[in-house]
C-alpha positions as CSV (number, residue, x, y, z in Angstrom):
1,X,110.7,124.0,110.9
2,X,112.6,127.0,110.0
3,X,114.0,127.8,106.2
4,X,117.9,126.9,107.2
5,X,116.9,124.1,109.4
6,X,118.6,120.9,107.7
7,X,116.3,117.8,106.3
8,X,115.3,115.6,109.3
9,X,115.9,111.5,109.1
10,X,113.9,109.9,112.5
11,X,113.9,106.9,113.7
12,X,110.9,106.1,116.0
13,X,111.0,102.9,118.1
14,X,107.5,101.6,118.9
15,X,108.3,98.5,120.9
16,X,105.2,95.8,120.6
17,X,104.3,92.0,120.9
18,X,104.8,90.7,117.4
19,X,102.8,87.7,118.6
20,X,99.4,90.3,119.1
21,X,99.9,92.2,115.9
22,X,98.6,91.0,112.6
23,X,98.3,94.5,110.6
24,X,99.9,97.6,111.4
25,X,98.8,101.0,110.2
26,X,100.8,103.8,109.8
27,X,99.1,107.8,109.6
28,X,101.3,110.7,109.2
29,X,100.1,114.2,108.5
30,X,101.9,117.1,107.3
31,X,101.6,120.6,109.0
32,X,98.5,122.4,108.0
33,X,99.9,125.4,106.0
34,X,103.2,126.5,104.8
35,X,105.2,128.9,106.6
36,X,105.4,132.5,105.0
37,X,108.9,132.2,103.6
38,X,108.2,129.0,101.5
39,X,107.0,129.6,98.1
40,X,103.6,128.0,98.6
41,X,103.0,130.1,101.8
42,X,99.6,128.8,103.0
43,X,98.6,125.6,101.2
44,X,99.1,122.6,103.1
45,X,102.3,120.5,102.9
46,X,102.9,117.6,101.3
47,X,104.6,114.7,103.3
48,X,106.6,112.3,101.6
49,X,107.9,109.4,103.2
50,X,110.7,107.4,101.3
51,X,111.1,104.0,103.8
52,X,109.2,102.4,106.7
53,X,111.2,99.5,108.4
54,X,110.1,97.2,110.4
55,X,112.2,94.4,112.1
């Protein structure tokens, strides 16, 4: 992601049998190391994720 590029919002569709699924886990991982123009240039990213939904 580039310095001007605008906050992203996704929405992923993952289409499954609700009847097979008892637990669902979810893994996200942040980029390994900051880009060069951020002011932590090098240390790993933080990913914060403000709301799962699931219908």
């Amino acid at each position: 992601m580039q310095k001007d590029a605008p906050s992203l919002l996704r929405q992923v569709d993952i289409p499954f049998s609700a009847k097979a699924v008892k637990q669902l886990k979810l893994l996200a991982k942040p980029v390994d190391k900051l880009p060069a123009w951020h002011g932590a240039a090098g240390s790993k990213a933080w990913l914060m994720v403000d709301e799962v939904v699931m219908n």
